[in-house]
Structure formats: structure tokens, C-alpha cells
C-alpha positions as CSV (number, residue, x, y, z in Angstrom):
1,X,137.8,91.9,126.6
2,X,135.2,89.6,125.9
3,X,136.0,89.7,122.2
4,X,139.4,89.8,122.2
5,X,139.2,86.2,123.9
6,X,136.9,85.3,121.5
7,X,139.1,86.8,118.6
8,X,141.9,84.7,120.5
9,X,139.9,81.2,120.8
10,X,139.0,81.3,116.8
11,X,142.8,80.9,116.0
12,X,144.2,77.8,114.7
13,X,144.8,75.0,118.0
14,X,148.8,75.8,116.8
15,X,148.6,79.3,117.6
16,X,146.4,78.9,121.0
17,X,149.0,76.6,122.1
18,X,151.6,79.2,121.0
19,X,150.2,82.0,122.7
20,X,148.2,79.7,126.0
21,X,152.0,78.4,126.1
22,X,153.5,81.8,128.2
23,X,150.3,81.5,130.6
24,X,151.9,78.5,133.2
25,X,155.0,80.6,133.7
26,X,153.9,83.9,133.5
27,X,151.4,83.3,135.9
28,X,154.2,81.0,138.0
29,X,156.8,83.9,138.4
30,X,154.1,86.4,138.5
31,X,152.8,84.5,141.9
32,X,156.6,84.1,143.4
33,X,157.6,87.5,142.5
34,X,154.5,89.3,143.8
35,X,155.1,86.6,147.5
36,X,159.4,88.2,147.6
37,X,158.2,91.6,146.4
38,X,155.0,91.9,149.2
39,X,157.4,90.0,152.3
40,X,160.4,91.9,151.6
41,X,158.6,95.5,150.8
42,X,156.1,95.6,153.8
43,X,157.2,97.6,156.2
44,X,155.4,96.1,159.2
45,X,154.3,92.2,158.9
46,X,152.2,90.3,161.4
47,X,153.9,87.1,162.9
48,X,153.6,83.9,162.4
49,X,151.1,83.1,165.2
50,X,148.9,85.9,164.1
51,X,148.9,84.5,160.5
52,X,148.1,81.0,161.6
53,X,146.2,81.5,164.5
54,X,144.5,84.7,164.8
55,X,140.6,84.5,164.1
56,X,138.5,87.8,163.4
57,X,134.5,86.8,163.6
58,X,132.6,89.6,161.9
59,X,130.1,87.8,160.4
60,X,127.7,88.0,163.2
61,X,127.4,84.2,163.1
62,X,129.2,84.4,166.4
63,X,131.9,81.3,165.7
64,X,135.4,81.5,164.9
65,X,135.4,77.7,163.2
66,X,132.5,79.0,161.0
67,X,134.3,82.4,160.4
68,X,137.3,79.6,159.3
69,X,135.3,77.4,156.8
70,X,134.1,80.8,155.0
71,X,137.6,81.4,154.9
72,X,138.1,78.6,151.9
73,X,136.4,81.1,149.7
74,X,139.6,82.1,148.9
75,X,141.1,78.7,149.0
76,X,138.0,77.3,146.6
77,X,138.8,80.3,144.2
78,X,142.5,78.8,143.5
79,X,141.2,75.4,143.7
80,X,139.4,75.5,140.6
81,X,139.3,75.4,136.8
82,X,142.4,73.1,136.8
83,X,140.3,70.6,134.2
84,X,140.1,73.2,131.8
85,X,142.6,71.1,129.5
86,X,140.8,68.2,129.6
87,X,138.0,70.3,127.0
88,X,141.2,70.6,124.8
89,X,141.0,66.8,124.8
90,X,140.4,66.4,121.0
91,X,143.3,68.7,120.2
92,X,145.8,66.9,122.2
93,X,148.3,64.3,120.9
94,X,148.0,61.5,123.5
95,X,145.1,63.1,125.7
96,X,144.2,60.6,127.4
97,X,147.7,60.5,129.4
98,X,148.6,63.9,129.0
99,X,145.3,65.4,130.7
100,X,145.4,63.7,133.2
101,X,148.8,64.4,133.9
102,X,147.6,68.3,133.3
103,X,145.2,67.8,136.1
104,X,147.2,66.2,138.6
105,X,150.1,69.3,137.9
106,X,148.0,71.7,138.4
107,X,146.3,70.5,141.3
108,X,149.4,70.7,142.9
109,X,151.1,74.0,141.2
110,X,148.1,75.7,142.0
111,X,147.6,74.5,145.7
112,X,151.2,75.0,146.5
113,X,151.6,79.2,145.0
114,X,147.9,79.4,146.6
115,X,148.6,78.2,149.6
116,X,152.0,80.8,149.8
117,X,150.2,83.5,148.5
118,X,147.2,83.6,150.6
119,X,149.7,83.4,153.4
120,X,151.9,86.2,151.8
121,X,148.8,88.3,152.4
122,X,148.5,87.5,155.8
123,X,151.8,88.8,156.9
124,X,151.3,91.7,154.8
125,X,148.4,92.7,156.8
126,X,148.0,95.9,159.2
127,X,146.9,95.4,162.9
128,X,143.7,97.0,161.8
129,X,143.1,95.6,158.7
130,X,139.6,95.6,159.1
131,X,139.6,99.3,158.5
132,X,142.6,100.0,156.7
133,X,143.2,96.8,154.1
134,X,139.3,95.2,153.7
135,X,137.3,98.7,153.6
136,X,140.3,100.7,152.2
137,X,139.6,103.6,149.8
138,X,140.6,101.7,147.2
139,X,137.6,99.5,147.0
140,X,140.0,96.3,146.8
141,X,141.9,95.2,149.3
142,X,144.3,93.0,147.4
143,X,145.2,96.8,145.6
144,X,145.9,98.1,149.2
145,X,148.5,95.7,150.0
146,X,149.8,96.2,146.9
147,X,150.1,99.9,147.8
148,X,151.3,99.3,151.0
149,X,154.5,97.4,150.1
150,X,155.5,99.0,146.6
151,X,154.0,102.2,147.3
152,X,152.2,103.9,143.8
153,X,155.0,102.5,141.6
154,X,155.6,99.3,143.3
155,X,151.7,98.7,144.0
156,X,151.1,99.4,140.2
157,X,153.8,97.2,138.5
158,X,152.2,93.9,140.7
159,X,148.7,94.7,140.0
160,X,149.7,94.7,136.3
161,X,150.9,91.1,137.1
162,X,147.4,90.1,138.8
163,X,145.5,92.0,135.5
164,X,147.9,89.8,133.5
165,X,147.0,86.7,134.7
166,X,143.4,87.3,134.7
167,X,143.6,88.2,131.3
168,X,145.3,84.4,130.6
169,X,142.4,83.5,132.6
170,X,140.1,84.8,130.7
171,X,141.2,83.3,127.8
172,X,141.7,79.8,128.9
173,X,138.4,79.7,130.7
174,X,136.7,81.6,127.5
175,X,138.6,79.1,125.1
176,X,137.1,75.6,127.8
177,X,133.9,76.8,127.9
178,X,133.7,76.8,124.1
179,X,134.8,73.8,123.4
180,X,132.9,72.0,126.4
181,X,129.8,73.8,124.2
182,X,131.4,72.2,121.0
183,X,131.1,68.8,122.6
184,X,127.4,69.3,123.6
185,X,126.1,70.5,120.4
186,X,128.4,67.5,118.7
187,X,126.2,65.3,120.6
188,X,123.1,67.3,119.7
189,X,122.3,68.6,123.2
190,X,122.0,72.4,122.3
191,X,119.2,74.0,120.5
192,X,120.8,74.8,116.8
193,X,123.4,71.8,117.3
194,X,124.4,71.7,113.8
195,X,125.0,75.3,113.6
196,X,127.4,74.7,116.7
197,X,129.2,72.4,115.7
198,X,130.5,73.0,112.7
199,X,134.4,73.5,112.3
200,X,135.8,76.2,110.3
201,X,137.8,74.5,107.8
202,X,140.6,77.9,107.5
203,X,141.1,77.1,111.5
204,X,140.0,74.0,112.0
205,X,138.3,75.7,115.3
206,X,134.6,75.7,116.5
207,X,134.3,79.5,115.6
208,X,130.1,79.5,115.9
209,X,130.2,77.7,119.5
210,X,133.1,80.7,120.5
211,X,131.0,83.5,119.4
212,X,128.2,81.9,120.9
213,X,129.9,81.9,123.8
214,X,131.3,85.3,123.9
215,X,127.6,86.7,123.3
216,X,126.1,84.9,125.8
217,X,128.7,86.1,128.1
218,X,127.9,89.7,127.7
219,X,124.3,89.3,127.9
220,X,125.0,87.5,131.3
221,X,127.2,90.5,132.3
222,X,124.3,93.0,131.4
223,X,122.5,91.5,134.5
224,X,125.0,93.0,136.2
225,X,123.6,96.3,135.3
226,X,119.8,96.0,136.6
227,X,121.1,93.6,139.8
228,X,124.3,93.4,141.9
229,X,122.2,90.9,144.1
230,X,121.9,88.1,141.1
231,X,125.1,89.1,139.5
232,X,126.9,88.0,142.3
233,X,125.3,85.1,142.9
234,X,125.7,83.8,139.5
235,X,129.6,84.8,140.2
236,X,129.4,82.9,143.2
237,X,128.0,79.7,141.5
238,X,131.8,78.9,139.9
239,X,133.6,77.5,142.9
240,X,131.2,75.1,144.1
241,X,129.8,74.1,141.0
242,X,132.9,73.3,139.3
243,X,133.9,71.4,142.5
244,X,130.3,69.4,142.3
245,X,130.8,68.9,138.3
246,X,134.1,66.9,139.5
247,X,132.4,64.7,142.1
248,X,129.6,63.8,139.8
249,X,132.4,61.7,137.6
250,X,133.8,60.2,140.5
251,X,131.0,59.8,141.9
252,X,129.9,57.7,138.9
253,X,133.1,55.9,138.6
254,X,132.3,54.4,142.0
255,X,128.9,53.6,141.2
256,X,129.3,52.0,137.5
257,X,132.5,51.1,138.0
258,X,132.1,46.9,138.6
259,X,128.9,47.1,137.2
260,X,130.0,47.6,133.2
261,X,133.3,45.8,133.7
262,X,135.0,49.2,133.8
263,X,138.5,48.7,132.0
264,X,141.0,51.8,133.7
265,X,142.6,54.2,130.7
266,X,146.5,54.7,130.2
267,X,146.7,56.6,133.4
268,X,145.2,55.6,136.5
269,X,146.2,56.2,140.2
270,X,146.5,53.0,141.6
271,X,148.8,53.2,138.8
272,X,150.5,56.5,139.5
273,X,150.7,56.0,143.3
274,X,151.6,52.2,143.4
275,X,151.7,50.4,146.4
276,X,149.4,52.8,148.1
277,X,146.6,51.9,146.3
278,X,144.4,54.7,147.0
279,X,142.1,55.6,144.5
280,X,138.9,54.7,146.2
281,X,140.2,56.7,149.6
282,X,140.5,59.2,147.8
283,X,137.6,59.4,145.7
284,X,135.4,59.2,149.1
285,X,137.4,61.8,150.7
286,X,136.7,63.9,147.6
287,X,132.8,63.5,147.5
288,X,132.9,63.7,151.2
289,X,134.7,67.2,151.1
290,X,133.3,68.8,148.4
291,X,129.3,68.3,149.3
292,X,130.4,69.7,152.7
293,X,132.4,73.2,151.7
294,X,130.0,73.1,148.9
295,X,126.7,73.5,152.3
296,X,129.2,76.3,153.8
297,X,130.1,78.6,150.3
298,X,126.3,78.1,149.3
299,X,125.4,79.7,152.7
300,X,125.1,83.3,153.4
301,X,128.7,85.3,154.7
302,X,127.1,87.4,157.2
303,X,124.0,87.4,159.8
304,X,121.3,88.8,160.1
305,X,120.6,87.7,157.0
306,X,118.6,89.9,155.0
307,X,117.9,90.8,151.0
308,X,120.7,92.6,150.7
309,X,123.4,90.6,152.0
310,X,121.9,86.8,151.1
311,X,123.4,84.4,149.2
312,X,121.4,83.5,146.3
313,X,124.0,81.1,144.4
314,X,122.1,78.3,145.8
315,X,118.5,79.7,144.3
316,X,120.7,80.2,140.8
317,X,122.1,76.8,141.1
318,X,118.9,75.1,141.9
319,X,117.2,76.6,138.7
320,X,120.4,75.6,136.8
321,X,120.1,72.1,138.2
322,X,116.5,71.7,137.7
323,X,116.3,73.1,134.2
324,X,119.1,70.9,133.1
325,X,117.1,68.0,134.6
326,X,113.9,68.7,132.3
327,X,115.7,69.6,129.2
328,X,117.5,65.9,129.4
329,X,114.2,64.4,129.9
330,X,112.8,66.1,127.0
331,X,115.4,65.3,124.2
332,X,116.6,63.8,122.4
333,X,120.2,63.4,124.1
334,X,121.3,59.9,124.8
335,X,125.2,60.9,126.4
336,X,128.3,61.4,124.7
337,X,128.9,59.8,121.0
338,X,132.2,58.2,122.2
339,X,133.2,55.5,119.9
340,X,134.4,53.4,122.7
341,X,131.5,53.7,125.0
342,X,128.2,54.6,122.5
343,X,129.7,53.0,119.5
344,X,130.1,49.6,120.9
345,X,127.4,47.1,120.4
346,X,125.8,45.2,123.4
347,X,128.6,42.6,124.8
348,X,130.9,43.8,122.8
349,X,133.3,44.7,126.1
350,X,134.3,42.5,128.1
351,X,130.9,40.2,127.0
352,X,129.0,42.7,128.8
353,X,125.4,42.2,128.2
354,X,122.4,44.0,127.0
355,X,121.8,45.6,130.7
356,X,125.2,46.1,131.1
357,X,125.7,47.8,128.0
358,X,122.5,50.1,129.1
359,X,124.5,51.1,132.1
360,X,127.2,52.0,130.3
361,X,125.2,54.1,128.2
362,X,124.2,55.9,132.2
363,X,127.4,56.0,133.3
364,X,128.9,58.0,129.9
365,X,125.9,60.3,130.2
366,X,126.7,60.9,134.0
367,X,130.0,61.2,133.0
């Protein structure tokens, strides 16, 4: 699969857009079809009260509000990747309007068919799901309810929807992750940067930074076969390091903002949301809310706690953090070589001056 994505992300940025193009509304209808299919095909749904109100605590933690926060594992799972255009940035017409606007769709696409499906599931569910949905036969509970509603045929044709969409997922998040490398190596903070970043003049792609990527990939999925324990930690690193990636740029909006004389793009909030003016609520509410479901989906799901069951996300994402930390000290990586930001002389924005322009230079690297 892994090269197949890779074969995918080498093509020209015309045909990823032609073929990335069926993604949003396959994965659209998939979602709404699989919601009507599950709530008209289940024989037996739960009601409303049970869906909204019912706690089961087997975590051993011995709360029901705790057994409700670990519960946005599924909601941090939807709520993610949605930025993955903006590392198309460069092969955009307009980019810095349109990915925004990109962002701010998908944010609420996403959270709207997440929100129905996840509640799809819950009237889907048996009175003992415990036993018959979550350890089912069938290994994956998603499967079960599949089975349960469509029966073999039925359960089949919508789990070909789900395989579907992952495979779109794949993709996208395959084709992001080599261009976000692109963009390092570009601003020499890789090991072999040149090598990275060169373009392949027949595509006009960053083929050595996809391949790159699709190796490393596989040699990260071989851990999988010496260690389910750090596998899964490394699988559980996405949702609350993606959501802490985000903060970190708003995060040092807030902080640089005034300082450098920051001059808004052609989309901003205030903008988009005028009168409200917003922006800064909502930046707090975001930092506020991500480092607190980021303490709760880096702690462990079940107690006691032992070597078996611990989360060790949080000992991956340390080693992550820390390493990145030392390797920016140690090179020679100054921040992104933006012409607006990088290029610019001292007071040569707004008659910044020399310190000013230093902080600049902080907040793109932060950025």
C-alpha cells in the first residue's frame, strides 16, 4: 500500500488533484450512506437517552466523567489532519486564501459527519455490547456493527466504504507528509537536504522526499513486528501531536503577534466573523483545550496500570520533542526561507528594527 501512495504522490500536482479530487465526496456520501444504511438496517437500536446519557466505566479508574474524556479518543481521531492542504501550499493558485478556507471547511465537514457517525454507532449498539460489539469475534467492533445491520452482504459493501476512505487517507496523509519533508530539507533542516529537495523536472514533484518517506514508513511499521507495546504508542502519538503542532502557531501568533508589527494575510477571522471579533477567544480556548485532552489521551485507558496495558505515547513523544530540541541547537537551521519573513532586511516592515526583525526570525521558526 505503502508504495502505491508513493507511486500516487510522484505524479504530476495536475493529476493528484485529479485523482485527491473524488476523496471529499466519496468520503462525504460514504459517511451519510453508511449513518441511513446502519439506522435503518439495525434491527434493535438503543434510545436516545441511552446514547446520550448512558456511561459504562470499565476502566477501573472508577469515574464516569474520566470514562467520558477517554471517550474523545474517537472524537480526536476525526478531529485531525484537516491542515494537510496547507503542505500543498506551493501548488495552490491563491494559497494563502484558499487554505485557509480548506481548513475552516473541513473543520466543520469533518466535525459535523463525525459527530453523526459516532452517534450512528451508538444507536446501533446491543444491550451488551461489551461482549457482543467491543470483544466480538471479529476482532473489530466497527466490523460487527457492520454485520449486524447489513448482515454478510450488507456488512461487506460498507466496510469496503471505510477501506475506501482509508485508502484516500492514506494517500493524502502519505502525499502531506512528503511535502512538509520537502519544505524542511528546502530549508536545510534534514540530513542529505539537497538530495531532498530536488524537484523532478518530468513531474515537477519532490519524488526523493516521497520515497524517503515511503521507506521510512515501512521501517516504522517493522517495529510493529518485534513490539505491539511501542507500535501503538507511536500510533497513538498522531491525535495529540497534531492537535499540539496547531497550538504551537497560535500559540506564537499570540506571543509575536504586537511584537514584530504583525500585518494579518488575505484571510483572517476577525475578518471572516466580523463584528464578533473573536480571534483571540478563540485562540485561548484552543491552547486551553488542546493541552488539557492532550494530559487525558497521553494517559493510560485502563487501571491498574501495568507494562502491558501503559501508555507509552507520552515516553515516544518526549524523545520526539527532546531530540528535535538538540538537533535545532546543533544546526545550522535558522527557520523557514520565506521571502516575506527571512528575506526582508532589518526595518524593512513596518520600520521594524534590528530586535524586531530578530523576533521575526523566532516567530517564523516557531511557526
Amino acid at each position: 500500500m505503502l508504495v502505491i501512495f508513493g507511486i500516487i504522490c510522484t505524479l504530476t500536482t495536475k493529476k493528484l488533484h485529479q485523482i485527491i479530487l473524488w476523496f471529499a465526496p466519496i468520503n462525504i456520501l460514504a459517511t451519510i450512506g453508511i449513518c441511513i444504511a446502519l439506522l435503518i438496517c439495525t434491527p434493535d437500536k438503543r434510545s436516545a437517552s441511552f446514547v446520550f446519557t448512558h456511561f459504562t466505566d470499565d476502566s477501573g479508574w472508577g469515574s464516569k466523567g474520566w470514562s467520558f474524556l477517554l471517550g474523545f479518543l474517537n472524537v480526536a481521531w476525526c478531529m485531525t489532519d484537516y491542515d494537510a492542504t496547507t503542505h500543498l501550499s506551493e501548488e495552490t493558485h491563491d494559497a494563502a486564501i484558499r487554505g485557509p478556507y480548506a481548513i475552516v471547511n473541513a473543520i466543520f465537514v469533518t466535525g459535523i459527519l463525525g459527530f453523526l457517525l459516532n452517534v450512528t454507532f451508538g444507536f446501533c449498539l446491543t444491550e451488551s455490547y461489551m461482549d457482543d460489539i467491543v470483544n466480538s469475534p471479529t476482532g473489530f467492533p466497527v466490523a460487527q456493527i457492520f454485520l449486524n445491520a447489513g448482515g454478510r452482504s450488507g456488512g461487506t459493501a460498507m466496510l469496503f466504504l471505510v477501506i475506501l476512505v482509508q485508502f484516500f487517507t492514506g494517500a493524502s496523509a502519505l502525499l502531506a507528509n512528503s511535502r512538509m519533508t520537502y519544505a524542511f530539507a528546502r530549508d536545510e533542516a534534514l540530513p542529505f537536504s539537497n538530495f531532498f529537495s530536488r524537484i523532478w523536472r518530468v513531474t515537477g514533484t519532490p519524488v526523493n522526499a516521497v520515497w524517503f518517506v515511503v521507506i521510512f514508513c515501512a521501517c516504522l511499521n517493522l517495529i510493529g513486528l518485534g513490539s505491539t507495546q511501542t507500535i501503538t504508542a507511536i500510533f497513538n502519538l498522531c491525535a495529540p501531536c497534531l492537535d499540539l503542532s496547531y497550538i504551537a502557531v497560535i500559540a506564537a501568533h499570540l506571543w509575536y503577534a504586537k511584537r514584530i508589527n504583525f500585518i494579518p494575510g488575505p484571510f483572517d477571522l476577525d475578518t471572516l466573523l466580523k463584528p464578533l471579533k473573536v480571534s483571540k477567544l478563540l485562540n485561548v480556548v484552543a491552547i486551553v483545550w488542546v493541552i488539557f485532552i492532550s494530559v487525558v489521551l497521553f494517559c493510560p485507558t485502563s487501571k491498574p496500570v501495568t507494562a502491558e496495558n501503559m501508555n507509552y505515547a507520552i515516553v515516544i513523544a518526549g524523545f520526539v520533542a527532546v531530540f528535535s530540541m538538540i538537533w535545532y541547537r546543533f544546526t545550522s537551521y535558522t527557520g523557514p526561507r520565506t521571502q516575506d519573513v527571512m528575506g526582508s532586511g532589518p526595518g524593512e516592515r513596518g520600520g521594524a528594527s534590528s530586535a524586531e526583525d530578530e523576533e521575526a526570525r523566532d516567530y517564523a521558526t516557531f511557526a
